[in-house]
N, C-alpha and C positions, 0 to 999 in steps of 0.2 A: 026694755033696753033704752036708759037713757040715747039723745038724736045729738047729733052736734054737724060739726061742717063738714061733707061727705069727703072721702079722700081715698083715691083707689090707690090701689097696689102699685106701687115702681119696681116694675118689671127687670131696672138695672139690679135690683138685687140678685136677681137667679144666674144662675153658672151660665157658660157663654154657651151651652148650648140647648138651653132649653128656651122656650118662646110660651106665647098666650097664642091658641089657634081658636077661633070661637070661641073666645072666654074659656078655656080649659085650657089645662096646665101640660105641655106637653115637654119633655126632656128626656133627648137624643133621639127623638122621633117615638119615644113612647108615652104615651098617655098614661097621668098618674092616676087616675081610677081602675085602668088598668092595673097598674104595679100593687095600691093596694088590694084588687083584688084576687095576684095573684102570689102575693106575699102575707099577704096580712098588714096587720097596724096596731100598734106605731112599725114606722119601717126604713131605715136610714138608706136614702137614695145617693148615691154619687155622681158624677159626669165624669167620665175618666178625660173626657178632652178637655177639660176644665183643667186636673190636675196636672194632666201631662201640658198642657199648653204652661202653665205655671213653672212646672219643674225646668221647663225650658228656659223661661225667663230669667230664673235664677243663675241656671249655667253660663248664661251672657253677661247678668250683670256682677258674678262672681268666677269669673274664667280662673279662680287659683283653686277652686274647689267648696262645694257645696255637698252637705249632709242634712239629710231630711231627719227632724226630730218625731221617730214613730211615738214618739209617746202622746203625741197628738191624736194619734191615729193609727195601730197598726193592725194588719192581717196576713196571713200569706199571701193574698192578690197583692194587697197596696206593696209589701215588700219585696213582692217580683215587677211592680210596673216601677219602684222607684229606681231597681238595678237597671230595667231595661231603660232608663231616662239616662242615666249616667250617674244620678247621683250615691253620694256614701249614705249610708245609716247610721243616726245615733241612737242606740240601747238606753234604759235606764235602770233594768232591770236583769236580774237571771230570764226572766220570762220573755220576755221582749228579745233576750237577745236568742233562745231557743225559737221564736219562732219564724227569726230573718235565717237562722240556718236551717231549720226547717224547708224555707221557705229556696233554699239553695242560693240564696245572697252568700256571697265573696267577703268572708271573715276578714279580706286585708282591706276590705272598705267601711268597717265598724267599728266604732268608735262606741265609748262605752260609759256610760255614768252614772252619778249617783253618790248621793251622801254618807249612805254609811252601807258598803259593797260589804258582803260575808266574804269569809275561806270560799266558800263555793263556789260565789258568783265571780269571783277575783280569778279562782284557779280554772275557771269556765273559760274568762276572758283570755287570758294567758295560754291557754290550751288551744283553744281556735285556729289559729292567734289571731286574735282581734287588732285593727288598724294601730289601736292607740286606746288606754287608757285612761280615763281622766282625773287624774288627783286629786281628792277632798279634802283631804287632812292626813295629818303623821301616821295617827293608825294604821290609813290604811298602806302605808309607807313598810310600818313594821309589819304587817300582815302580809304584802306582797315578796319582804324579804324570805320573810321563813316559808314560803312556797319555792320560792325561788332553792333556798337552801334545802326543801326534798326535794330540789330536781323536778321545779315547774319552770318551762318558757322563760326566757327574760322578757318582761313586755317595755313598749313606750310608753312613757309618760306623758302628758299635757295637765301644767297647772292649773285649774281653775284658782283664777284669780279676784276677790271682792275688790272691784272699784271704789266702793264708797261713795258710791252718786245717787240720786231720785232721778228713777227713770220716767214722771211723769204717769202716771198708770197706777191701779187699785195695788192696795196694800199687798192683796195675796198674790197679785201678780210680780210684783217687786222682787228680782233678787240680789242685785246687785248694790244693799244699801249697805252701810255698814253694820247693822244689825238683822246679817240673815244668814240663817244655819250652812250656805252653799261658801266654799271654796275661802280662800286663804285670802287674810285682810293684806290689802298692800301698804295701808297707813301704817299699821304695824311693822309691817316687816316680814311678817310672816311669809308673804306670796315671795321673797327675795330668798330666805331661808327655806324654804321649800326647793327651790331651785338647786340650791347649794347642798343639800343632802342628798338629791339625785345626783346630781354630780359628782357626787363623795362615795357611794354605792357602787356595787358591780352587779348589783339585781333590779337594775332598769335602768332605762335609756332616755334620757332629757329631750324630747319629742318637739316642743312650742309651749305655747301660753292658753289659755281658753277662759273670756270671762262672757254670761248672759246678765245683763240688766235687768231681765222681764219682761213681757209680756202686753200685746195690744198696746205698743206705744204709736203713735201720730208724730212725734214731735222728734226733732234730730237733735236736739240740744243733751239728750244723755247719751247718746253714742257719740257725739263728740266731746263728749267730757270724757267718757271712757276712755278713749281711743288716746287723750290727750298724757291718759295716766299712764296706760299701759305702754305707747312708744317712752315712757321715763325709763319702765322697769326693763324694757326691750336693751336699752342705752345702757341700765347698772348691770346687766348680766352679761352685758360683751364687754364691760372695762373688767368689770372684778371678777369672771372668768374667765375670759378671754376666750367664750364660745359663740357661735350665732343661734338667733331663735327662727328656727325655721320654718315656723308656721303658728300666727297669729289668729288665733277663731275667737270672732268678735259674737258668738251667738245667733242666735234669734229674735223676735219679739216686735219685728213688724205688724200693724193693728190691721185691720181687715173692716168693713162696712157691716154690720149687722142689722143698722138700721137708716133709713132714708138721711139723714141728719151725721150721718158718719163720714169723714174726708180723709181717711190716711192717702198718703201717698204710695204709687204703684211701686210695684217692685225696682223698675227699670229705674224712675226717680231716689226710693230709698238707696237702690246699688250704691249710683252715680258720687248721692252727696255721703255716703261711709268712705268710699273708695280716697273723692277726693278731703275726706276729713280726715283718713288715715296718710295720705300720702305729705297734708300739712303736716300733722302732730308729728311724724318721722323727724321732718324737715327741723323743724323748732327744736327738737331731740338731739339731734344731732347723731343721728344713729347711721351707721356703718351700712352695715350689711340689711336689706327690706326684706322681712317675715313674709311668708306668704298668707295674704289675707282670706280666709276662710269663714266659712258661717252656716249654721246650722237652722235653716229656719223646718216652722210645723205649720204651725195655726193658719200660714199667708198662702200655704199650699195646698189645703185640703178642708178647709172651712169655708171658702166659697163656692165650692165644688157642691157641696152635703144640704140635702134636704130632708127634710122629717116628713112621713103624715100621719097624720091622727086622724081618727071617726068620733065625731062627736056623741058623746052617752046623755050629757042630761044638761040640760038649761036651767037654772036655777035665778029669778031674780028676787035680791034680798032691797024691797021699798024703801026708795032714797036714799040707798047705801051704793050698793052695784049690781052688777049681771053677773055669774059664774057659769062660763062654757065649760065644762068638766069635759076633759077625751084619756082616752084608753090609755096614756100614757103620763107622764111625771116626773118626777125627781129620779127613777130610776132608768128614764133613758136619754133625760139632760139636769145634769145636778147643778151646771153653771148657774142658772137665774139663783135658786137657792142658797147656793154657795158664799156666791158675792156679785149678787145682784143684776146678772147680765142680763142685756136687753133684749130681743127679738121684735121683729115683722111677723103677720102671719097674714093669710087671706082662705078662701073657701077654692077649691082649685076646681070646681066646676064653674065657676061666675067669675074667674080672678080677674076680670077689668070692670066689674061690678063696684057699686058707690059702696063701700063701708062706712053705712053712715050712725054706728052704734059703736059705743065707748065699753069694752065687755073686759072680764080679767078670765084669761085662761086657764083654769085650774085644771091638776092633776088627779089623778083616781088613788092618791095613798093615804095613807092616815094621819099628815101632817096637814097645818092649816096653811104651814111655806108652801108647800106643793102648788105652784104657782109658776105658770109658764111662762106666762107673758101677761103684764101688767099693762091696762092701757090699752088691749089690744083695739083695734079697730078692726070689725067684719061689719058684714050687712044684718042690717036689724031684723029680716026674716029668717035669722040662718035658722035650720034645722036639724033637729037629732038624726043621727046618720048622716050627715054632711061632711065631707072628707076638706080638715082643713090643713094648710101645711107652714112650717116654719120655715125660711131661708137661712143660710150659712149656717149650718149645725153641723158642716164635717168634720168640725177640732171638738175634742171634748165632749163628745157626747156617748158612743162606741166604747172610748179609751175609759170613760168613766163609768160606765152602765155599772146596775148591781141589781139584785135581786130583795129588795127593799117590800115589805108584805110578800114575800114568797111572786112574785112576780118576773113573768120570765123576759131575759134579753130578747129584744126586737132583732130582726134579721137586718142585713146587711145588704146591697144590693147595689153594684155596676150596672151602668147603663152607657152603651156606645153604638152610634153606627141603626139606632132602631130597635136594638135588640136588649136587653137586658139578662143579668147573671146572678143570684147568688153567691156572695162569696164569703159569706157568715154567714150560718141559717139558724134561724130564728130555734130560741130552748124550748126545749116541750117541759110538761108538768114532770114526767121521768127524768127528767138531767136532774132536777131540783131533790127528785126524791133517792136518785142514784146514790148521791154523795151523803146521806148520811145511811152510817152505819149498820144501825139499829131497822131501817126502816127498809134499804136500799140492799143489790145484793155486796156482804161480807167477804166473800167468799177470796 
């Protein structure tokens, strides 16, 4: 293992309630060698006073209403802590949205989405009845009608609208540009003419507006470009219908720390300057009657909170090339690095205020040579096989995206509060895997 300038672990990265107690990693009073040893590894840890102290901050700095986007992250726990927080749930799926009812979440606080929603998923939402709906495109316009017409629910609408702005952020995070498959262009017209056909229908109800930019942004200059568009089209729907829009959801897409070198701004500050970037754009608008401002964040609510561990399997160094720490885990329990390149911290969580003073790349255990966790990582140059190391901020995306990539089963889940810790995903055995097929599993 190449040596370079030692540099321990910043401790600001872990959720707020975990600490370093004698160099061991300890969160909500439990020790992580414990968790993995009583969970196994890899193994997705949470702090629930993490997320709940978060969801709070939302509520305050969004008093017109806040919906957590589960597709960040959901389970039946997260979606019974996020009802008992106050906040609403966003859906994107038939699945996601069976299991907030599942989960006994309140159908009149979900909210529903999605690019291209089946008969199914559509007449699911409408049956609930779900909060609000959210509009992609005409399809699913004519789709919702002829439910409507056998005598499905009338549900609310919300347009999502393309701003047509760069929200500063990776391509694949990006939705709001004007070449992207989400929601109705308003350069065009479309997002205005969307409007107008709900309006013109008796098989749904003209609800508000709903545009998302994207994802892990820092920077406030595209949500105030957004916000600057969307009070126009607020303005052309109250002259040329002569209706108001009653609730404006400006998205998500607040960035998070993943690494020492990261500086988004807190939730409280993001609030502050939407709040008053939407209250200007109004203003300059000239708009009537004020939307209620809304917003669906994920990533800024449960990616701080989430840790991984791994057990390291083999050390491998390839002469004046690199070092490869290979651990029990990969692309199938965080596909982000691979995806599009996302960054991570990592440390040894038995020494974690130990010098890291070896330049190492994390590798995974599947059969790609992407399979790569963490590039760069920095650990201490004696680590050793069987040494539990761990990732910080892994609660967004990682859970939501798991697969079973080389037959490889999903890692467990696991709450931790107050001392005590909980399963609330448990870890696949080799039989889930062999269940679902047919041929092998039982038919019957």
């Amino acid at each position: 293992m190449a040596s370079t300038q030692p540099m321990r672990f910043d401790p600001t990265l872990l959720p707020r309630s975990a600490a370093i107690v004698g160099g061991r990693l300890v969160v909500a009073g439990v020790d992580a060698e414990a968790l993995a040893d009583e969970f196994g590894t890899p193994v997705y840890v949470y702090d629930e006073a993490e997320m709940r102290a978060r969801c709070r901050e939302y509520r305050v700095g969004f008093p017109d209403g806040v919906s957590y986007a589960s597709k960040a992250f959901l389970c039946g726990a997260m979606a019974r802590l996020i009802a008992e927080e106050g906040l609403g749930l966003d859906v994107a799926s038939g699945g996601e949205l069976a299991i907030a009812l599942a989960a006994g979440v309140d159908p009149s606080s979900i909210t529903v989405h999605g690019n291209n929603k089946s008969d199914d998923e559509l007449f699911a939402a409408m049956s609930a009845p779900a909060k609000a709906i959210v509009l992609d495109s005409t399809d699913e316009l004519d789709r919702i009608e002829r439910l409507v017409a056998a005598e499905a629910p009338v549900p609310s609408l919300l347009v999502r609208v393309n701003p047509g702005i760069d929200a500063h952020t990776h391509e694949y995070l990006a939705t709001g540009a004007t070449d992207s498959k989400f929601g109705f262009s308003l350069e065009s017209g479309a997002a205005l003419a969307a409007v107008e056909a709900i309006v013109q229908t008796n098989a749904a109800r003209f609800a508000g507006l709903h545009a998302h930019i994207g994802s892990q942004i820092f920077r406030p200059e595209g949500f105030d470009a957004a916000l600057a568009r969307l009070a126009g089209l607020v303005r052309d729907i109250e002259t040329r219908f002569g209706i108001d829009v009653d609730e404006l959801c400006i998205g998500g897409g607040l960035g998070v720390r993943y690494t020492t070198g990261d500086d988004p701004p807190s939730i409280g500050q993001h609030a502050a300057a939407v709040r008053e970037s939407f209250g200007d754009a109004l203003g300059r608008a000239g708009v009537a009657c004020r939307p209620r401002l809304t917003t669906e964040p994920g990533r800024s609510i449960v990616a701080p909170a989430g840790i991984t561990l791994y057990r390291v399997g083999t050390i491998k160094t390839v002469p004046g090339i690199r070092t490869y720490v290979s651990v029990d885990g990969g692309i199938s329990d965080n596909l982000r690095p691979a995806l599009y390149g996302a960054q991570y911290e990592a440390f040894v969580t038995s020494r974690a205020d130990a010098d890291r003073d070896a330049v190492v790349t994390i590798a995974g255990k599947h059969c790609e040579q992407g399979d790569l966790l963490v590039r760069d990582a920095r650990l201490p140059a004696d680590l050793a096989v069987g040494e539990l190391v761990a990732t910080p901020c892994t609660g967004a995306y990682g859970h939501a995206m798991a697969n079973n990539y080389n037959s490889i089963v999903r890692p467990a889940v696991v709450f931790v509060a107050d001392g005590a810790a909980r399963a609330v995903v448990r870890r696949e055995t080799l039989a889930d895997l062999v269940a679902r097929d047919v041929v092998l599993g039982d038919s019957a």
